[in-house]
C-alpha positions in Angstrom: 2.6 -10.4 -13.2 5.8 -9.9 -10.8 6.2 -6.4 -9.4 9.2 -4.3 -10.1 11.4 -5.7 -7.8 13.7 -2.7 -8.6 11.5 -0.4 -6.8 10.2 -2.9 -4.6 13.8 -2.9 -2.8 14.2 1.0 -2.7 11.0 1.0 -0.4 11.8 -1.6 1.5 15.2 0.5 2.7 13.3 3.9 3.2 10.7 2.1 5.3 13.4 0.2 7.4 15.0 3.4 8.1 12.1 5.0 8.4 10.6 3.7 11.7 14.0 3.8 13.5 13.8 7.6 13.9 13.0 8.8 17.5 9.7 8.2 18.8 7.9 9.8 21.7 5.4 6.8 21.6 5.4 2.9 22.3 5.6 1.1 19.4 2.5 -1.2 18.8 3.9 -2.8 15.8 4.1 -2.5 11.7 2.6 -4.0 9.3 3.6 -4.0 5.3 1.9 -0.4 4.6 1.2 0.8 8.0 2.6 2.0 11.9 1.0 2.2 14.7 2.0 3.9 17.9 0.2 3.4 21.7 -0.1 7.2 23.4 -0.9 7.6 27.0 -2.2 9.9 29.3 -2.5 10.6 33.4 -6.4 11.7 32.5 -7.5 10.2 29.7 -8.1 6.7 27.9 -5.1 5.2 25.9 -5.6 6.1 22.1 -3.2 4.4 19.1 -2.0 6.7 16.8 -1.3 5.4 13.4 1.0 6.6 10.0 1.2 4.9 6.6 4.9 3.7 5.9 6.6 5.8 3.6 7.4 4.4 -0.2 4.4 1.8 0.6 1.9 4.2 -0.5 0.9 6.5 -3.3 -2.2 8.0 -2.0 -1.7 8.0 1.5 -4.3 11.0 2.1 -6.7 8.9 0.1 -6.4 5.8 2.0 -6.4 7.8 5.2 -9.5 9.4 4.4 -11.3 5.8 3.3 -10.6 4.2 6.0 -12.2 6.4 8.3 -14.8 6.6 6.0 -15.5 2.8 6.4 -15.1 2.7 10.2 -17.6 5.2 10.9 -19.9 3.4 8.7 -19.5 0.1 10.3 -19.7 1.6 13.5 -23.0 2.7 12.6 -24.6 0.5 10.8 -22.9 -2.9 12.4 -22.6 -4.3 15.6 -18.8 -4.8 14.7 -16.4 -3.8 17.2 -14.8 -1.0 15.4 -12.3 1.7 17.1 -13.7 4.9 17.7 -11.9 7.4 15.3 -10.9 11.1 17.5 -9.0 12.5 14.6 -7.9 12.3 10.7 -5.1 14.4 9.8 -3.4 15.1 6.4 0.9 14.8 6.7 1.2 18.7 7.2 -1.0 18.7 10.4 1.8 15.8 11.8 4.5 16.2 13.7 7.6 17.1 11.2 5.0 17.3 8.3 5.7 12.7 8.2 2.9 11.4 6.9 -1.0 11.7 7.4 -2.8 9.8 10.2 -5.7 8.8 12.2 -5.9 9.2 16.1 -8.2 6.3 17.7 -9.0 4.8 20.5 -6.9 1.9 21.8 -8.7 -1.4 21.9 -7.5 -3.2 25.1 -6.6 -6.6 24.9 -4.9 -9.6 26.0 -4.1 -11.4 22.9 -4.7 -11.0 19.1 -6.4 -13.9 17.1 -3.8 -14.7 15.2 -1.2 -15.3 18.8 -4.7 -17.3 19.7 -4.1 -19.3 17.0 0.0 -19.5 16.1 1.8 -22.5 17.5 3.5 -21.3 21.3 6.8 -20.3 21.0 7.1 -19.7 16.9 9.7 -17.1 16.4 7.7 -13.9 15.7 9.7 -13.7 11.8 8.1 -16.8 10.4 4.5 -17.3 9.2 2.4 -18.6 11.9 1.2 -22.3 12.3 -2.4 -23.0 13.8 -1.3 -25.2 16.6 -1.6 -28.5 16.6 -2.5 -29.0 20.0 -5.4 -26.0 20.5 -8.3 -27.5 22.3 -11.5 -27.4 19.7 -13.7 -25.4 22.3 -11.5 -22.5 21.7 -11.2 -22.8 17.7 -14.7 -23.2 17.6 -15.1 -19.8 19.8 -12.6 -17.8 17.3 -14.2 -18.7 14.0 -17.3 -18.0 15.4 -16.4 -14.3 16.2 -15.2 -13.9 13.0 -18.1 -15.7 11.1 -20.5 -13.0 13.1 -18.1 -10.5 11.7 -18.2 -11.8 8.3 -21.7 -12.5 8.3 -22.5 -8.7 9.0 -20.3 -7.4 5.9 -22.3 -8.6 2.5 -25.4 -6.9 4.2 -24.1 -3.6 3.4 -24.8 -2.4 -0.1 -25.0 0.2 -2.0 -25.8 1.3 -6.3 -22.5 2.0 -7.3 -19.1 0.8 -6.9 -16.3 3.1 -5.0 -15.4 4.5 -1.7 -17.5 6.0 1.0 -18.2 9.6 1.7 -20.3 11.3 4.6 -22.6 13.7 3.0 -23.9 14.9 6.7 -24.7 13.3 10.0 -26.9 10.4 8.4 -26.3 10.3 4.8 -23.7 8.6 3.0 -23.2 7.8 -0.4 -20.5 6.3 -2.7 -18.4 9.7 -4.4 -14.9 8.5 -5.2 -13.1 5.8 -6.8 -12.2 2.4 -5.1 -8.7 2.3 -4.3 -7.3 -0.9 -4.2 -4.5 -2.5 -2.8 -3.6 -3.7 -6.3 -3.8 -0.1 -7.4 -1.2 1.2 -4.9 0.6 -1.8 -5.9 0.8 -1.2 -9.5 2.1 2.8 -9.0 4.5 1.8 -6.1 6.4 -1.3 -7.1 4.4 -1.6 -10.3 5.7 2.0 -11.7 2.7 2.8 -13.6 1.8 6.4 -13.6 -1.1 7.6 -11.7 -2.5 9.1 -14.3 -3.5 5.5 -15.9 -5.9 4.8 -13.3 -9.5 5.7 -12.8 -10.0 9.3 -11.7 -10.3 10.2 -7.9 -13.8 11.0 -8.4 -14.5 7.9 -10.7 -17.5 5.3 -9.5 -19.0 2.6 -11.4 -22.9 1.7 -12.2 -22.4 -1.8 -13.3 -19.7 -5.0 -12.2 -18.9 -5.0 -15.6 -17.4 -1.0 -16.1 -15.6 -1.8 -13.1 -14.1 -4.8 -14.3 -13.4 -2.8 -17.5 -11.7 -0.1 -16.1 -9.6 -3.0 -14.2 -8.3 -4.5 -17.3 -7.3 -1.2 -18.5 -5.1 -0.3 -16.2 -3.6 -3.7 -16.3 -2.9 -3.1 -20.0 -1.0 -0.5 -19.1 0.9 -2.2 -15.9 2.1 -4.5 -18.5 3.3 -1.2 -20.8 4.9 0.7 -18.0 6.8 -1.9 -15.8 10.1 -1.3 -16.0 11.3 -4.4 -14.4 10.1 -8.0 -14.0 7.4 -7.2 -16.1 8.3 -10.7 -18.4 10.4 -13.5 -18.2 10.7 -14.1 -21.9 9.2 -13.1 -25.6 6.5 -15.9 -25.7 5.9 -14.6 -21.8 5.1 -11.0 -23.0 2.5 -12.1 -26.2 0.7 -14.5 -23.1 0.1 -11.3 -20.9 -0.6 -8.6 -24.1 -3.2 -11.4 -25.1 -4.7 -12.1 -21.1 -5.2 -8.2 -21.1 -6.6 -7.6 -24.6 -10.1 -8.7 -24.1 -10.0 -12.0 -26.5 -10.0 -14.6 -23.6 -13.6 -15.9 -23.1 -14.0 -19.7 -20.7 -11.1 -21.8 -21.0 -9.9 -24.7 -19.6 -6.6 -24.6 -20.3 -5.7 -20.5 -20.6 -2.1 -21.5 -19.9 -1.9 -22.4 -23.7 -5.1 -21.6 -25.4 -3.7 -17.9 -26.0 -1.2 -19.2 -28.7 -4.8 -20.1 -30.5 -6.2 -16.9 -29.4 -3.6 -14.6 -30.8 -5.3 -15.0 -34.2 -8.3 -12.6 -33.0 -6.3 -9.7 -33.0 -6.0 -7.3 -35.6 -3.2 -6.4 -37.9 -2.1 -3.5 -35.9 -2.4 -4.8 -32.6 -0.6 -7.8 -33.1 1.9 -5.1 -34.8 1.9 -3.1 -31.6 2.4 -6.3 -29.6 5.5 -7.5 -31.1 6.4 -3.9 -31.2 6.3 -4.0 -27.0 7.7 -7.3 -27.0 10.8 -6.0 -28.9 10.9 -3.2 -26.1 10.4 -5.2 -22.9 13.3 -7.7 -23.8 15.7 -4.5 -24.1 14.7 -3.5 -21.2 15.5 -6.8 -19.6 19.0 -6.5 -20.6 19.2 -3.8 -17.7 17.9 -2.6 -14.7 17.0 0.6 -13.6 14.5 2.2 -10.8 11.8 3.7 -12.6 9.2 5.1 -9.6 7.3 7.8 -9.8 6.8 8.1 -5.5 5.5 10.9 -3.6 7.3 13.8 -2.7 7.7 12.7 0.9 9.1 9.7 -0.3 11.4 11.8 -3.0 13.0 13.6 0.3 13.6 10.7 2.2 15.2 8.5 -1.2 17.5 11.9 -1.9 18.6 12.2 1.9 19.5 8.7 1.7 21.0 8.6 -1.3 23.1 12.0 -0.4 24.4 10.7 2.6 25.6 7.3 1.5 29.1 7.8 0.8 30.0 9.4 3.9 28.1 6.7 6.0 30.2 3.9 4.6 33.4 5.9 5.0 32.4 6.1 8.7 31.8 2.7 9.0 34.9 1.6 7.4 36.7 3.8 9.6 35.3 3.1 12.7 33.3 -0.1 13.1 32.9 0.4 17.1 31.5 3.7 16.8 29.0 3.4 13.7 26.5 0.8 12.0 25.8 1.6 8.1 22.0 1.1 9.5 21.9 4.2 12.4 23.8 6.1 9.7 21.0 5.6 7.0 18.4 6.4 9.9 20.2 9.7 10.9 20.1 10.9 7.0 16.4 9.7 6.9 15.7 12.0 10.1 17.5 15.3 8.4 15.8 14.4 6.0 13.0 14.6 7.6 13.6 17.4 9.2 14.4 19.2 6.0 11.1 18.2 4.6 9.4 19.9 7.6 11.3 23.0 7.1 10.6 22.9 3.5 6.6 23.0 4.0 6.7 25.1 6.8 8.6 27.8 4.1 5.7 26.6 1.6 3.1 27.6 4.3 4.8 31.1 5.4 5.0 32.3 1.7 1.5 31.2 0.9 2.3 28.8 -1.7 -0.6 26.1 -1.9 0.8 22.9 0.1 0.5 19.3 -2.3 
C-alpha cells in the first residue's frame, strides 16, 4: 500500500528547511532519515556527528539508542569495521534542544563503494549506474569486502526477536521491540497511531508471533491511512482480505481473493464494506492527518505561521528574498523557540518528553 502522500510532502518541506539552518560543522551529507556533520579539532581525531531529520522519524530516541546498541555489538563480536561510538545523546542534551544524536569517530576515506561503483561523471541527483567500463579486478575486490561483511551477520543469533540492550560490560540480551523502517513508515507518512504497534518493551519467542503482530498493525495501516490508502472499492476488499488472515499459497493472489472473500464471516465482511464505504469518502478529499512529534509540531507551526508574510516579501522584493531562506529563517525561530520552551520545562521542574 502507497503512503500518505499528504504527509509525505509536509516532511519533505520541514526537512528541506530544516538542514539549511546555520551550522558550525562541515556537512558530510543526508540521507532520507538522517544528517551527518564532520567536527574537527587542533588535538584530537576527526569525529562525525550525526541527527535524525526531523518529520522522518517517530522514535528518533529509540532508533538512536538501537543503533548504538548494534554497533557496539558488532564491534565486539565481529571483525566488521564499525565506527567507534564516544557519545549518545537524547534531543535535550543537543545544541537548541534539535534532535538526539550519536558522536563517533570519523572513518577516513578516499571514496565510498557506491562512487567505486557509479558510472564517472553521473550527476550526483540521479541513481547511480555500475559503470560499464570498471576493470573486473576491482569489482571482484568490492563484492568481496562486502561478502566478508555479509558472511559475518547470520552468525549472530539470539532466542527472541527485538532490539539489543547492554545489560553490563559482557552481557547483552534482546529487551525491546524491533523497530522497523516499515514501522516508522506506517506512523510518519502512514498516519497510524503509535499506539497500534507492538509495545516498546514487546519481543517475540517464535517467527510466527512476530509475523502476527506484523499483520496487525497492517490491519490497522489500512484503517488509519488517511490518504492513498486505496485506489478504488474492489482495491480496498483486496487489501481488507490480504490482511485478514484467509490467504494461504497461491499462485495467482492478484485474483484469488475475490474467491477468498467467502471465508469471512457475516460481520467482517459487514465491517469491510462498512470501511470501504468510509475510505472512498475519504478519497473525495484530502487532508493531513499526522500525528508527528512535538519537535516536528514546532517546526510545521513556525512554518506554517510565517507563511504569509514570506510570500508578501517575496512578492515585494524578489532581489532581496527567496520563499526558501524565508521558510529556513521561520524554521530557525522556530527552533529557537523550541529550545527556549524546554529550557522553561527544565527550570520549572516539569518532566521533559
Amino acid at each position: 500500500m502507497s503512503f500518505d502522500d499528504v504527509a509525505w510532502v509536509k516532511s519533505e518541506q520541514i526537512v528541506d528547511n530544516w538542514i539549511y539552518q546555520p551550522v558550525d560543522f562541515t556537512v558530510i551529507g543526508k540521507g532520507g532519515y538522517n544528517i551527518s556533520f564532520r567536527m574537527e579539532f587542533e588535538d584530537a581525531p576527526a569525529a562525525v556527528i550525526r541527527y535524525p531529520l526531523p518529520a522522518t522519524l517517530r522514535f528518533p530516541n529509540e532508533k538512536i539508542w538501537n543503533e548504538v546498541a548494534v554497533m557496539s555489538y558488532l564491534r565486539e563480536h565481529t571483525s566488521i569495521p564499525v565506527p567507534r561510538v564516544f557519545h549518545r545523546g537524547r534531543a535535550e542534551e543537543s545544541q537548541l534542544s534539535m534532535r538526539p544524536f550519536i558522536i563517533m569517530e570519523y572513518a577516513r576515506h578516499d571514496s565510498t563503494m557506491y562512487a567505486s561503483l557509479n558510472t564517472p561523471g553521473r550527476p550526483t541527483n540521479l541513481r547511480g549506474i555500475l559503470d560499464p567500463g570498471i576493470a573486473e579486478e576491482k569489482l571482484e575486490m568490492l563484492y568481496r569486502q562486502l561478502a566478508d561483511i555479509l558472511r559475518e551477520l547470520p552468525m549472530l543469533t539470539f532466542s527472541r526477536t527485538g532490539s539489543l540492550h547492554q545489560k553490563d560490560e559482557s552481557r547483552w540480551e534482546v529487551a525491546y521491540r524491533p523497530l522497523t523502517l516499515n514501522m516508522e513508515q506506517m506512523v510518519v507518512t502512514g498516519t497510524l497511531p503509535p499506539t497500534h504497534l507492538p509495545d516498546p518493551d514487546a519481543t517475540f519467542a517464535t517467527s510466527a508471533s512476530y509475523l502476527q503482530s506484523v499483520a496487525e498493525s497492517f490491519v490497522q495501516h489500512l484503517h488509519h491511512q488517511r490518504n492513498n490508502a486505496i485506489e478504488s472499492a474492489d482495491d480496498c476488499r483486496r487489501k481488507t482480505a490480504g490482511r485478514a488472515e484467509i490467504f494461504g499459497p497461491t499462485n495467482d493472489p492478484e485474483n484469488d481473493w475475490k474467491e477468498r472473500l467467502a471465508l469471512l464471516s457475516d460481520d467482517d465482511h459487514a465491517e469491510m464494506e462498512k470501511l470501504v464505504i468510509r475510505k472512498l469518502g475519504e478519497m473525495k478529499n484530502r487532508e493531513l492527518a499526522w500525528d508527528c512529534d512535538e519537535y516536528t509540531r514546532f517546526l510545521s507551526d513556525a512554518m506554517k505561521n510565517d507563511h504569509e508574510c514570506n510570500v508578501s516579501e517575496v512578492t515585494n522584493d524578489p532581489s532581496e528574498h527567496s520563499l526558501e531562506s524565508a521558510h529556513s529563517m521561520a524554521m530557525f525561530q522556530g527552533i529557537l523557540d523550541f529550545a527556549a520552551k524546554k529550557n522553561t520545562t527544565a527550570a520549572t521542574g516539569t518532566t521533559r518528553t
